[in-house]
HTML snippet that shows the backbone in 3Dmol.js (N, CA, C, O; Angstrom):
<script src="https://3Dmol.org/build/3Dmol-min.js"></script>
<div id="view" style="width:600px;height:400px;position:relative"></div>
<script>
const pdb = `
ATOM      1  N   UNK A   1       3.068 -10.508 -13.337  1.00  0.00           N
ATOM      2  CA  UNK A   1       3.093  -9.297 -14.139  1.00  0.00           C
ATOM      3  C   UNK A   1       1.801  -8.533 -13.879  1.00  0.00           C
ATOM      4  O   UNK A   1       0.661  -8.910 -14.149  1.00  0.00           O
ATOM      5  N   UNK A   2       2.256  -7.167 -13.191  1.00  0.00           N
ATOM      6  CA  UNK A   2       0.643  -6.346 -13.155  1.00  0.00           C
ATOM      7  C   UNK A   2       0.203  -5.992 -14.983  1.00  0.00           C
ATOM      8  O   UNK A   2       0.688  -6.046 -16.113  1.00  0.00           O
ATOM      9  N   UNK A   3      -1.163  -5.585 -14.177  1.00  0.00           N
ATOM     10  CA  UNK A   3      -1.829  -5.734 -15.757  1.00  0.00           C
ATOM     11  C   UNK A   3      -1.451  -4.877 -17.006  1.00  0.00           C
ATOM     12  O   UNK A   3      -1.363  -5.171 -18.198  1.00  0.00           O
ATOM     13  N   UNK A   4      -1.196  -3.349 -16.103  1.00  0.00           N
ATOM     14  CA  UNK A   4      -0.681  -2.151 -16.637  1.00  0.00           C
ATOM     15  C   UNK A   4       0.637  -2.985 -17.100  1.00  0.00           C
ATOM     16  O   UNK A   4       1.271  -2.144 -17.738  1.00  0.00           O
ATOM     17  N   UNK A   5       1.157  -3.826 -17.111  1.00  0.00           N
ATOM     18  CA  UNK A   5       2.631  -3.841 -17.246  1.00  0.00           C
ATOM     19  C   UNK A   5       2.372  -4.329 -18.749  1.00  0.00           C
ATOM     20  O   UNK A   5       3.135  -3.927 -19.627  1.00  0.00           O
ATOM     21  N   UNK A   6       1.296  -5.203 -19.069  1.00  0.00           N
ATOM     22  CA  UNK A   6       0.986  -5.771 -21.037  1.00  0.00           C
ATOM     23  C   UNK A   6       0.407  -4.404 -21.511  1.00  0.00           C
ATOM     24  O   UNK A   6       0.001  -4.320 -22.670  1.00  0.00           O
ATOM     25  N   UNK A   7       0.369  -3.725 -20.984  1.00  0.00           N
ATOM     26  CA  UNK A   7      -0.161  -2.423 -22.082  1.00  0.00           C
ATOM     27  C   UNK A   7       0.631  -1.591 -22.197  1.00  0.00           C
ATOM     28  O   UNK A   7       0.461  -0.597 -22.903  1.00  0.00           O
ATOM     29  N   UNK A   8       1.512  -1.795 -21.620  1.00  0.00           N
ATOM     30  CA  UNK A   8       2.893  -1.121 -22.032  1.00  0.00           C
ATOM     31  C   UNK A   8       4.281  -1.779 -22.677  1.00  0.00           C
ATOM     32  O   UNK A   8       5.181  -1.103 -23.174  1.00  0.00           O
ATOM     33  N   UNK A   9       4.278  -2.848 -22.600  1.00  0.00           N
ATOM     34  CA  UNK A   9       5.418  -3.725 -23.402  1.00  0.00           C
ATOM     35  C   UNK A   9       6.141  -3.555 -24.409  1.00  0.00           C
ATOM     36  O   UNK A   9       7.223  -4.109 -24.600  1.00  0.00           O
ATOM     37  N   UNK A  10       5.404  -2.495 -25.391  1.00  0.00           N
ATOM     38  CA  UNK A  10       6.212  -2.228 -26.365  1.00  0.00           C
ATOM     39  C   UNK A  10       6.282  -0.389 -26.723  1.00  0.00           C
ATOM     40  O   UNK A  10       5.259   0.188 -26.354  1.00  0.00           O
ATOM     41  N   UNK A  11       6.986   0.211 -27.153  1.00  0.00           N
ATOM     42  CA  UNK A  11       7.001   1.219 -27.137  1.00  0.00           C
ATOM     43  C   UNK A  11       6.388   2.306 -28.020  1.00  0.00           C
ATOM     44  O   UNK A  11       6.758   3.417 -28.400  1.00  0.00           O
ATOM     45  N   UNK A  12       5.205   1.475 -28.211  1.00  0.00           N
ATOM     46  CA  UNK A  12       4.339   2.379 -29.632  1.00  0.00           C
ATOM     47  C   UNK A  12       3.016   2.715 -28.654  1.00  0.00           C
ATOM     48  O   UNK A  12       2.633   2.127 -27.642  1.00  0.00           O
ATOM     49  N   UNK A  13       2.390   4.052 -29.444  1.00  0.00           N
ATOM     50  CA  UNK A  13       1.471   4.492 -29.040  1.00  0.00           C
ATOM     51  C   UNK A  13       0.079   3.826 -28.229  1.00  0.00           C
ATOM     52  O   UNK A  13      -0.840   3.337 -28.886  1.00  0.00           O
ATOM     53  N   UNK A  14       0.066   3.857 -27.276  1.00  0.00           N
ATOM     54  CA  UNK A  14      -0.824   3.380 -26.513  1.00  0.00           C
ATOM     55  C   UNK A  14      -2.456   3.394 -27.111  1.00  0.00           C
ATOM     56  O   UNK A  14      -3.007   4.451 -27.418  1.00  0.00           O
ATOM     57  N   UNK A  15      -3.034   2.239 -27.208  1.00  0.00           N
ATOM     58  CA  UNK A  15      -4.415   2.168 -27.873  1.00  0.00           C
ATOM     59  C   UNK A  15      -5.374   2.834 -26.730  1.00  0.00           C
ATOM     60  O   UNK A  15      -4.869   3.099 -25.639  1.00  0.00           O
ATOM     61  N   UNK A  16      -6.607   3.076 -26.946  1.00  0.00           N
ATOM     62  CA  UNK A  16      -7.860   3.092 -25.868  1.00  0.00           C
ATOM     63  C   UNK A  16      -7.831   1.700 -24.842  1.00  0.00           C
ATOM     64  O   UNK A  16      -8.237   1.762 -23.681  1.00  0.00           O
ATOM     65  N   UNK A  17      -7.394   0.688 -25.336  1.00  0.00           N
ATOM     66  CA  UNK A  17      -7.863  -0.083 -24.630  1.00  0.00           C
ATOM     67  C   UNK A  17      -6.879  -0.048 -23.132  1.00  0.00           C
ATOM     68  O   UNK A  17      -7.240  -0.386 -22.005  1.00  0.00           O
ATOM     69  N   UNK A  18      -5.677   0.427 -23.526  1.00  0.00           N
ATOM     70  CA  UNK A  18      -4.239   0.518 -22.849  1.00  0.00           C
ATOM     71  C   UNK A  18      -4.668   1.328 -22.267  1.00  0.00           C
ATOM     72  O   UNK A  18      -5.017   0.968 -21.143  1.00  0.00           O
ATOM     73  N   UNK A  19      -4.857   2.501 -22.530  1.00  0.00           N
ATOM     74  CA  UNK A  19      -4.921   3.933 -21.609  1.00  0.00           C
ATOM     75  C   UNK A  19      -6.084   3.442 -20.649  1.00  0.00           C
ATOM     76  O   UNK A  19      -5.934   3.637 -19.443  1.00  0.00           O
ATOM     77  N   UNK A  20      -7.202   2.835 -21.094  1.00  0.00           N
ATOM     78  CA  UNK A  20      -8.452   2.115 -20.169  1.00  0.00           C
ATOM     79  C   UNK A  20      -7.709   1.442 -18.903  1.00  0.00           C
ATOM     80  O   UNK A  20      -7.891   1.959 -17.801  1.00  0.00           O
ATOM     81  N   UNK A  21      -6.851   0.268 -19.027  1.00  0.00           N
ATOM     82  CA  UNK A  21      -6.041  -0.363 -18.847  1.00  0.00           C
ATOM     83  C   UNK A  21      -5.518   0.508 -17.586  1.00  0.00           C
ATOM     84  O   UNK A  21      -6.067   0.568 -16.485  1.00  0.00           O
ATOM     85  N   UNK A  22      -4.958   0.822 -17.778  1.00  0.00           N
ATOM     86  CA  UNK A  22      -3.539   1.627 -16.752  1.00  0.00           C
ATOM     87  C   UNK A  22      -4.289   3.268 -15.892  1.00  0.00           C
ATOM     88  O   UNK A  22      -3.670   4.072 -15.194  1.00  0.00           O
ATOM     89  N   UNK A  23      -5.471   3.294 -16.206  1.00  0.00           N
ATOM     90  CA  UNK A  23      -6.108   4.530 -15.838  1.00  0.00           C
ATOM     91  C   UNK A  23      -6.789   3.714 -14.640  1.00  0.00           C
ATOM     92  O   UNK A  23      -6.875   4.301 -13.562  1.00  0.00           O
ATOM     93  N   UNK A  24      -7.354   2.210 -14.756  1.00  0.00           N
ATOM     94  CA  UNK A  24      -7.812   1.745 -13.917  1.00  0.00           C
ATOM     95  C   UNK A  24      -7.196   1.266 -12.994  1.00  0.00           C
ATOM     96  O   UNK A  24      -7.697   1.223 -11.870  1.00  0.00           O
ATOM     97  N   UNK A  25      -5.601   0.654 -13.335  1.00  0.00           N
ATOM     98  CA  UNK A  25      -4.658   0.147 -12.557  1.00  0.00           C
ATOM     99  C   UNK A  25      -4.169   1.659 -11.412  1.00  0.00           C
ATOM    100  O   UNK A  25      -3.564   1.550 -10.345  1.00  0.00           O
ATOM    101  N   UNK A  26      -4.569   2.745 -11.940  1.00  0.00           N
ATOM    102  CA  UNK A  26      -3.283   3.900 -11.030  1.00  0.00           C
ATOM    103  C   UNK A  26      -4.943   4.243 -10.478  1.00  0.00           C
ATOM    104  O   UNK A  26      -4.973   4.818  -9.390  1.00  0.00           O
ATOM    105  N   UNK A  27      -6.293   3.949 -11.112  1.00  0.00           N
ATOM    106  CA  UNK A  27      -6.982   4.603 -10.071  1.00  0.00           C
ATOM    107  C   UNK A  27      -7.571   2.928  -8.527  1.00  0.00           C
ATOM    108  O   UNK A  27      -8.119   3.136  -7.445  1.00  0.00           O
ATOM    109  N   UNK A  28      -7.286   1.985  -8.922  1.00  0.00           N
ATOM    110  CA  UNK A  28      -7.237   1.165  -7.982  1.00  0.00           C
ATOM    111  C   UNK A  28      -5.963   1.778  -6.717  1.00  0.00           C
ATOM    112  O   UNK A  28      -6.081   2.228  -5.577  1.00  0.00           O
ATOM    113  N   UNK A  29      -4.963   1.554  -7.477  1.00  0.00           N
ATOM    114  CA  UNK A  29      -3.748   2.137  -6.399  1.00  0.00           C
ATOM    115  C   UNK A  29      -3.568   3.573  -5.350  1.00  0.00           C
ATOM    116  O   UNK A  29      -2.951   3.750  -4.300  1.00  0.00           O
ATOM    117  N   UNK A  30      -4.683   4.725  -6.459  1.00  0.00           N
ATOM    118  CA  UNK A  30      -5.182   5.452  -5.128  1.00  0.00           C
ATOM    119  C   UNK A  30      -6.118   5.244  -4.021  1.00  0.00           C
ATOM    120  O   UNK A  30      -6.207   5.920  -2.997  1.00  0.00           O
ATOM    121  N   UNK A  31      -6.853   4.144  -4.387  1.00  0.00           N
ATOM    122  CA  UNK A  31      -7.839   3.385  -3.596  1.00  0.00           C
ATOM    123  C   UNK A  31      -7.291   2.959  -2.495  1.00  0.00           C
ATOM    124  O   UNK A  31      -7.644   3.325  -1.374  1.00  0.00           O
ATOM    125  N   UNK A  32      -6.259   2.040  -2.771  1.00  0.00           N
ATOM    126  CA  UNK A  32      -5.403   1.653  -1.653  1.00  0.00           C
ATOM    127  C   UNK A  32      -4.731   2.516  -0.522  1.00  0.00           C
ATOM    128  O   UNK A  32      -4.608   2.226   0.668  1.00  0.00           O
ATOM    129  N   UNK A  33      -4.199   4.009  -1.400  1.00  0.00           N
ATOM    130  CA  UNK A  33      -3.728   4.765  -0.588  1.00  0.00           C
ATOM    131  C   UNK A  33      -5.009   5.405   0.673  1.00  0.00           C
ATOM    132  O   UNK A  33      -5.006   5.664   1.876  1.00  0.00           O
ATOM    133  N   UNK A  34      -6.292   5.456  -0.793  1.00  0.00           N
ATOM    134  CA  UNK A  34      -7.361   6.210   0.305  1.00  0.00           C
ATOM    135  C   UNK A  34      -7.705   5.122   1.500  1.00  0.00           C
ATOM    136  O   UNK A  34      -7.797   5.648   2.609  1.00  0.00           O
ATOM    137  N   UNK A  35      -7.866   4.001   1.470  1.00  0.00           N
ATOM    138  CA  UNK A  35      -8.340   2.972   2.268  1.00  0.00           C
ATOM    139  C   UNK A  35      -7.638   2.858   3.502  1.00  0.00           C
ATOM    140  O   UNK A  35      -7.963   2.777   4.687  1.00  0.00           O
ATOM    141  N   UNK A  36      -6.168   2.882   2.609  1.00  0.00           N
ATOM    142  CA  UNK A  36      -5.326   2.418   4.280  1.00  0.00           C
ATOM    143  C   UNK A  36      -4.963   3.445   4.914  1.00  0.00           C
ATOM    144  O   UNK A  36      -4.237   3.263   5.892  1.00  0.00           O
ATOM    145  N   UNK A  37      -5.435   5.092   4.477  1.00  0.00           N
ATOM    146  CA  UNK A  37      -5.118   6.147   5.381  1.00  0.00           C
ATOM    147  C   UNK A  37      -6.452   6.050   6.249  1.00  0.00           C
ATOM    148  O   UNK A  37      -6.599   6.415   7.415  1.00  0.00           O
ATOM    149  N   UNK A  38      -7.202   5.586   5.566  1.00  0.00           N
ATOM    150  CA  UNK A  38      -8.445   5.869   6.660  1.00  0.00           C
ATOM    151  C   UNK A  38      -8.488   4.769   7.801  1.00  0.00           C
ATOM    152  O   UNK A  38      -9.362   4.840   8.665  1.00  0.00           O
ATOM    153  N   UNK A  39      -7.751   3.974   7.806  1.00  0.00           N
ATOM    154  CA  UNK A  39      -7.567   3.062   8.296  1.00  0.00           C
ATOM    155  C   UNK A  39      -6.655   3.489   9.668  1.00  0.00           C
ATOM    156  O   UNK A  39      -6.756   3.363  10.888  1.00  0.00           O
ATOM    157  N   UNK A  40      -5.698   4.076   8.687  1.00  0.00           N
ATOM    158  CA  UNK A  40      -4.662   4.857   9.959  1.00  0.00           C
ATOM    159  C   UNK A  40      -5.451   5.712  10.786  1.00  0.00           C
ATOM    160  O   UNK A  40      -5.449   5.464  11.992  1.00  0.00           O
ATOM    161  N   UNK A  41      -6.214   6.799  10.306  1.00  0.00           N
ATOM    162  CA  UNK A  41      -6.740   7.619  11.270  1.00  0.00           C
ATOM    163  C   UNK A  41      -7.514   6.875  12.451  1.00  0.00           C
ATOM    164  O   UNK A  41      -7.549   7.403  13.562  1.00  0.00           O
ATOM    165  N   UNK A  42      -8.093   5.733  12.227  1.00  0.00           N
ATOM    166  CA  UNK A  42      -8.980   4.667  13.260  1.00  0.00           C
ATOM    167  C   UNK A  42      -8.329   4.102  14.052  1.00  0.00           C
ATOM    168  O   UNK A  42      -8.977   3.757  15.040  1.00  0.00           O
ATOM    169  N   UNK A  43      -6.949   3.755  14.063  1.00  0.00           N
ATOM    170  CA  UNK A  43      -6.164   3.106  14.567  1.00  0.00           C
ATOM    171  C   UNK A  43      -4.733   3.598  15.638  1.00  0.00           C
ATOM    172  O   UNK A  43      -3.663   3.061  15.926  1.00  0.00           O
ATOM    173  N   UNK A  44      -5.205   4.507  15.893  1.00  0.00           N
ATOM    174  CA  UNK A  44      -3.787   5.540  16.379  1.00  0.00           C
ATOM    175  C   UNK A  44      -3.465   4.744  17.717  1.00  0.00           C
ATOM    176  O   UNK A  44      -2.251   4.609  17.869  1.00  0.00           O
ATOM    177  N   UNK A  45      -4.242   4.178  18.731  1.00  0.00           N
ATOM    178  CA  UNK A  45      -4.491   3.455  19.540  1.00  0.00           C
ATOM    179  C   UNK A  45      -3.523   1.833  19.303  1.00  0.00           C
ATOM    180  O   UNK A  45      -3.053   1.152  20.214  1.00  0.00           O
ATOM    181  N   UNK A  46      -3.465   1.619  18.183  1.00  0.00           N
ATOM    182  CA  UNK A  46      -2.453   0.138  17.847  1.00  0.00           C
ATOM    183  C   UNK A  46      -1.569   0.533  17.022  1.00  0.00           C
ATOM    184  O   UNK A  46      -1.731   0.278  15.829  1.00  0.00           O
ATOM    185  N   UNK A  47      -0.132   1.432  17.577  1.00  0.00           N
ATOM    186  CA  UNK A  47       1.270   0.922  17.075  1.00  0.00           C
ATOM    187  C   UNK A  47       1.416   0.542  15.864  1.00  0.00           C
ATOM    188  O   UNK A  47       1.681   1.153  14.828  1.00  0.00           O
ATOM    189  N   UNK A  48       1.149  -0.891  16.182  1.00  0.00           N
ATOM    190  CA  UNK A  48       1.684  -1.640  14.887  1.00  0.00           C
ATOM    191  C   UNK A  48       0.800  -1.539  14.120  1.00  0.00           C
ATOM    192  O   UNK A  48       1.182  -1.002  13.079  1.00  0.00           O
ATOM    193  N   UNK A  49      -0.324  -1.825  14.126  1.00  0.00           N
ATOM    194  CA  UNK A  49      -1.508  -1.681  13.030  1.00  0.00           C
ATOM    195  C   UNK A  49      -1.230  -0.367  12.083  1.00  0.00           C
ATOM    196  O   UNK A  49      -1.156  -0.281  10.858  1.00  0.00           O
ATOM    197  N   UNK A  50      -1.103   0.646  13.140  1.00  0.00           N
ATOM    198  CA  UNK A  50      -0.781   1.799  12.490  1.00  0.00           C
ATOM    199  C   UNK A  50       0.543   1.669  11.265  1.00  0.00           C
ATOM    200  O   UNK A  50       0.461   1.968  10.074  1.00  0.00           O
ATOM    201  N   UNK A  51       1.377   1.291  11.781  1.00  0.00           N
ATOM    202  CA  UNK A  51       2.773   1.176  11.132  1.00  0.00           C
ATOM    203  C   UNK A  51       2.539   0.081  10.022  1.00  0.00           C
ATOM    204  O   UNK A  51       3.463   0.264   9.230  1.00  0.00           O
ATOM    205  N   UNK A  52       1.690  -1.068   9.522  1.00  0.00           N
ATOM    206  CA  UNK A  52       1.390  -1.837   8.990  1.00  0.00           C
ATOM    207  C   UNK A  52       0.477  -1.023   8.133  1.00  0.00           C
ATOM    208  O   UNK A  52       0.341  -1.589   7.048  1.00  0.00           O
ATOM    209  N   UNK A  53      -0.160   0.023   8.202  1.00  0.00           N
ATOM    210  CA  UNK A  53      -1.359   0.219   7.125  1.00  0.00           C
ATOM    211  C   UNK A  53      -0.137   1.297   6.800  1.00  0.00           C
ATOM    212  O   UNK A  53      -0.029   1.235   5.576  1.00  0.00           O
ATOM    213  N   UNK A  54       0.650   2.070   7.200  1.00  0.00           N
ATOM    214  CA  UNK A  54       1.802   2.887   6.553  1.00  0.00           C
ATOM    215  C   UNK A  54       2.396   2.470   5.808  1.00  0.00           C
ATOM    216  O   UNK A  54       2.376   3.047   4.721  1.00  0.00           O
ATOM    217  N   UNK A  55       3.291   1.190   5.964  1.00  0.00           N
ATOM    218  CA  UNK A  55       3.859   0.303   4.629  1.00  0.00           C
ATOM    219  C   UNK A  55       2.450   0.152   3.216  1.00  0.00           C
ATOM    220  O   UNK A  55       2.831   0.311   2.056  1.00  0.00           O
ATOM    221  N   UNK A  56       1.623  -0.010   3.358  1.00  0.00           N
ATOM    222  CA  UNK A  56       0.691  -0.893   2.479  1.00  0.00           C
ATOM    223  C   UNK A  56       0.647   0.918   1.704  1.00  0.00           C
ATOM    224  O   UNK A  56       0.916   0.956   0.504  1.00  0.00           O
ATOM    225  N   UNK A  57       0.308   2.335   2.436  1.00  0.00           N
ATOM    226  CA  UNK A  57       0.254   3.558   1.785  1.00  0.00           C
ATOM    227  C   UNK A  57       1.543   3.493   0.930  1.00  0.00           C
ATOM    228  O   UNK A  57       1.507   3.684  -0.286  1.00  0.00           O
ATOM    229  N   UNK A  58       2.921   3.159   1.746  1.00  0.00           N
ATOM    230  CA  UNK A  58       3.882   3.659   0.877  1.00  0.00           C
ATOM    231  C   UNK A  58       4.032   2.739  -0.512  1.00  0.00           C
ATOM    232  O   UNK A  58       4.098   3.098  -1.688  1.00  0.00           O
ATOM    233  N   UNK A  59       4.061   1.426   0.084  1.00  0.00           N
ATOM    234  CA  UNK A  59       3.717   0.390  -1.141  1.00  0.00           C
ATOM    235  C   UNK A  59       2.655   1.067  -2.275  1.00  0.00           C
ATOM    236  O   UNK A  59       2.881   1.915  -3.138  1.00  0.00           O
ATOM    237  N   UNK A  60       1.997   0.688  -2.091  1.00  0.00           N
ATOM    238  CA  UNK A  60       0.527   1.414  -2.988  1.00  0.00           C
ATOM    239  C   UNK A  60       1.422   2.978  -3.651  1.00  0.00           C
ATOM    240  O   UNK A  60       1.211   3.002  -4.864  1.00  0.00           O
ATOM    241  N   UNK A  61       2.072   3.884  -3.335  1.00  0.00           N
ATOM    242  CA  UNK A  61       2.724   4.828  -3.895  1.00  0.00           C
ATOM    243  C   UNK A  61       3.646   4.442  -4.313  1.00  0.00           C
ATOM    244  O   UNK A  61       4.071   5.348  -5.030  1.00  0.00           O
ATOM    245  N   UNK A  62       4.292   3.643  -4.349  1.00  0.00           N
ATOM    246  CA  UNK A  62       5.677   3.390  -4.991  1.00  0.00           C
ATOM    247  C   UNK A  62       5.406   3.034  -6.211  1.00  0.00           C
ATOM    248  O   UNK A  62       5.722   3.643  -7.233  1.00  0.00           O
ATOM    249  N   UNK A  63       4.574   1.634  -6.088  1.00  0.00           N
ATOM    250  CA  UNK A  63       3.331   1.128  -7.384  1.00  0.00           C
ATOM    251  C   UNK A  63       3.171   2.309  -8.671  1.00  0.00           C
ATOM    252  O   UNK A  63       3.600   2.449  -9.816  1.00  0.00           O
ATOM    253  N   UNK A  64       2.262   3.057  -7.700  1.00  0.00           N
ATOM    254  CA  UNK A  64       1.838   4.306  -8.517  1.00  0.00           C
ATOM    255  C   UNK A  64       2.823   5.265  -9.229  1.00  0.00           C
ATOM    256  O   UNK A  64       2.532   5.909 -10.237  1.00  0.00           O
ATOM    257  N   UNK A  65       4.032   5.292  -8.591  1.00  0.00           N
ATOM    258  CA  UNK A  65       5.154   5.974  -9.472  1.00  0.00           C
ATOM    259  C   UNK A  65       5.437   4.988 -10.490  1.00  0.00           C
ATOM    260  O   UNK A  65       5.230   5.217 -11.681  1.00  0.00           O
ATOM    261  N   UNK A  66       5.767   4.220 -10.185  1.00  0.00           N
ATOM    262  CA  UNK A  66       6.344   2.938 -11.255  1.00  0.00           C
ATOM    263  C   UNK A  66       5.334   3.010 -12.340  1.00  0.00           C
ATOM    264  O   UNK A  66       5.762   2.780 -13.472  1.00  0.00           O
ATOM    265  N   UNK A  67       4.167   3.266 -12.217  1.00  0.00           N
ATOM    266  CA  UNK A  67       3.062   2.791 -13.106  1.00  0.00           C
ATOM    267  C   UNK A  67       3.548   4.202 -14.259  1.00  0.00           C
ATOM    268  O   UNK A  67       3.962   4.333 -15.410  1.00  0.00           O
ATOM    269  N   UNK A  68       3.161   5.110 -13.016  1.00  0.00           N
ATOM    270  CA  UNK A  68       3.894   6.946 -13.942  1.00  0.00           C
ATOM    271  C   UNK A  68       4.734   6.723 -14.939  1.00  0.00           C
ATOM    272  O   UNK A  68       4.559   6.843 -16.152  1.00  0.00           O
ATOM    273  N   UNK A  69       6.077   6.238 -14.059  1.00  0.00           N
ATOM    274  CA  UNK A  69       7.001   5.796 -15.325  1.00  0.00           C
ATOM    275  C   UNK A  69       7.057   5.457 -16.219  1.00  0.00           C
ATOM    276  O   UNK A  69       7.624   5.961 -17.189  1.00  0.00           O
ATOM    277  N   UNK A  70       6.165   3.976 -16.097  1.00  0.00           N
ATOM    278  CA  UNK A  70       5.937   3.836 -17.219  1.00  0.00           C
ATOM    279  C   UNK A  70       5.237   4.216 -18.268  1.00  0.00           C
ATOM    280  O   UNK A  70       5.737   4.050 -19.380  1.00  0.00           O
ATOM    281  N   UNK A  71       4.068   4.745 -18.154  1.00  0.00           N
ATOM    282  CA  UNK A  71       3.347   5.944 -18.573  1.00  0.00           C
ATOM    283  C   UNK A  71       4.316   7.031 -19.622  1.00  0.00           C
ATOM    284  O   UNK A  71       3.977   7.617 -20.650  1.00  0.00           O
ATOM    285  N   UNK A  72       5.549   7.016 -18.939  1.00  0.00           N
ATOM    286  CA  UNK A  72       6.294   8.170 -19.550  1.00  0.00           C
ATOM    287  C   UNK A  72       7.150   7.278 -20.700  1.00  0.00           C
ATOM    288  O   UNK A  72       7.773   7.719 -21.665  1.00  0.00           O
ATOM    289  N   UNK A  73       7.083   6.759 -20.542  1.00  0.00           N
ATOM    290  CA  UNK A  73       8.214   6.147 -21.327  1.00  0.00           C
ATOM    291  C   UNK A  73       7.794   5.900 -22.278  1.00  0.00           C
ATOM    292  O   UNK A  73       8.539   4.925 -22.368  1.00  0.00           O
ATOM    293  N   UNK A  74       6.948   5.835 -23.650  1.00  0.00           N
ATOM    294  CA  UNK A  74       6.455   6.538 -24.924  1.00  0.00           C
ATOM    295  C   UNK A  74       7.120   7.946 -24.912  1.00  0.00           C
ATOM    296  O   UNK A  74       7.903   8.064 -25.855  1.00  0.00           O
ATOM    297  N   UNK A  75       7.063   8.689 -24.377  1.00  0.00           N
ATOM    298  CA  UNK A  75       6.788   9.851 -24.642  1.00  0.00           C
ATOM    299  C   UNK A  75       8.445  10.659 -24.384  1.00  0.00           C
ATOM    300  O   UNK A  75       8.636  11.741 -24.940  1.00  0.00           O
ATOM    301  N   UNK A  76       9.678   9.966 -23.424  1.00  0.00           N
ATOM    302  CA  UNK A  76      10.703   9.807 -23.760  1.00  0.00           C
ATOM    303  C   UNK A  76      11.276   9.295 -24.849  1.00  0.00           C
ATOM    304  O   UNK A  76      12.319   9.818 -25.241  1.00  0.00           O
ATOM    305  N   UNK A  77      10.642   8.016 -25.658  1.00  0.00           N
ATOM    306  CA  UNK A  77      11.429   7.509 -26.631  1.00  0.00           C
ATOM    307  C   UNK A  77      11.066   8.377 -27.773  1.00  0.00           C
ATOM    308  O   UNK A  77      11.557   8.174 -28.883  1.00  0.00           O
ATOM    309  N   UNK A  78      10.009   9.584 -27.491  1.00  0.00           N
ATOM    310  CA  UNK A  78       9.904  10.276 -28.710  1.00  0.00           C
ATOM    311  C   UNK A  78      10.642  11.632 -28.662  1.00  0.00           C
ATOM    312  O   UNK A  78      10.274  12.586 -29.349  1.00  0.00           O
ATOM    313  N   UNK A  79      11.907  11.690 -27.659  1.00  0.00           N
ATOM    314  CA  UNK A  79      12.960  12.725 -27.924  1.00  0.00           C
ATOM    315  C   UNK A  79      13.050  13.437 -26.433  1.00  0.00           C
ATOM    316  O   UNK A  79      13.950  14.225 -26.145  1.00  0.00           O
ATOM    317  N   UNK A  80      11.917  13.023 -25.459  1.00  0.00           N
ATOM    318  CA  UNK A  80      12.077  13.825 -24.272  1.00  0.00           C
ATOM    319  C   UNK A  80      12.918  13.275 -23.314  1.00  0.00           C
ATOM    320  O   UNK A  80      12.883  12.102 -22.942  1.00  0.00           O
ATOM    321  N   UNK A  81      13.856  14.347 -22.825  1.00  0.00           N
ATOM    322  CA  UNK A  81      14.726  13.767 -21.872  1.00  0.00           C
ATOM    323  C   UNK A  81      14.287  13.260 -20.871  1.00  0.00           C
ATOM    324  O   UNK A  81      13.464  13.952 -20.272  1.00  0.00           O
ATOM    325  N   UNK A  82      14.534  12.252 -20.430  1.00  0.00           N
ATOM    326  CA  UNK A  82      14.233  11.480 -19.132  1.00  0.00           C
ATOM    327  C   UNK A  82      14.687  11.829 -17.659  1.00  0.00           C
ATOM    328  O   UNK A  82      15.876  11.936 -17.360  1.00  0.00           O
ATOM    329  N   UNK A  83      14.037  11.934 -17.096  1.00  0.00           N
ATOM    330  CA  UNK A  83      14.121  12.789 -15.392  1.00  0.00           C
ATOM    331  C   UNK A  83      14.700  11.818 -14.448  1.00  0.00           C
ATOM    332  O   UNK A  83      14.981  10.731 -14.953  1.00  0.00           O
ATOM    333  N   UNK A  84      14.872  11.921 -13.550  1.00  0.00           N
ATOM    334  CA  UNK A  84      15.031  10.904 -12.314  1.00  0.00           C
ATOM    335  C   UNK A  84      13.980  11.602 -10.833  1.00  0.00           C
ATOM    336  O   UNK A  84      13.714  12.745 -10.460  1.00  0.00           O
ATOM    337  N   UNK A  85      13.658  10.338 -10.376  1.00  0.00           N
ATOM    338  CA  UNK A  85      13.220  10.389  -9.009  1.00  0.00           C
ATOM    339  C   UNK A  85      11.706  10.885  -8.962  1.00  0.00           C
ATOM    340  O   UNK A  85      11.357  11.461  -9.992  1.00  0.00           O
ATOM    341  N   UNK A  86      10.833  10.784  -8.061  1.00  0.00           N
ATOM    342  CA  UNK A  86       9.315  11.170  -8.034  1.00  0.00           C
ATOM    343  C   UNK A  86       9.245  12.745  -8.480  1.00  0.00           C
ATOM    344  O   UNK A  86      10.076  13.628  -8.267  1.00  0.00           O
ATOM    345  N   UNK A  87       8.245  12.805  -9.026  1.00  0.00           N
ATOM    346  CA  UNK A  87       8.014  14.851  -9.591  1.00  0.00           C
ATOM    347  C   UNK A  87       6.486  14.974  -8.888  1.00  0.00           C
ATOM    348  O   UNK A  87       5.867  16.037  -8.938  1.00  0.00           O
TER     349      UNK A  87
END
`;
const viewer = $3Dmol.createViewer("view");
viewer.addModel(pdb, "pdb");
viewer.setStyle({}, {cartoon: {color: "spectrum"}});
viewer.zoomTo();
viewer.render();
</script>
């Protein structure tokens, strides 16, 4: 279970400690994105390397939506319609 995932478990207003929580989890996960693009730009020369630090960007974004989501989901159960797909 990621960490962001206990500070969201239940559907009541998120404390400081939660929002602390999940602000650090989505800013680690841009880390990842920044790391392994820079990684790509060094690497154009190895194929696969290249194509291997591309999965780990898209991974690391997928993460980061999921995390969004959940993020949203307080704020749906308080009457807002719920969307589909990345915004």
């Amino acid at each position: 279970m990621a960490t962001g995932e206990t500070a969201l478990s239940s559907g009541d207003e998120l404390s400081d400690e939660a929002w602390r929580v999940l602000i650090h989890d989505f800013r680690n996960l841009l880390a990842v994105i920044v790391n392994y693009s820079e990684l790509i730009a060094g690497e154009t020369e190895d194929a696969a390397a290249v194509k291997n630090d591309i999965l780990e960007v898209r991974l690391a974004a997928e993460r980061a939506i999921a995390l969004t989501d959940k993020l949203r989901r307080p704020a749906r159960t308080a009457g807002e319609p719920e969307t589909t797909g990345a915004s």
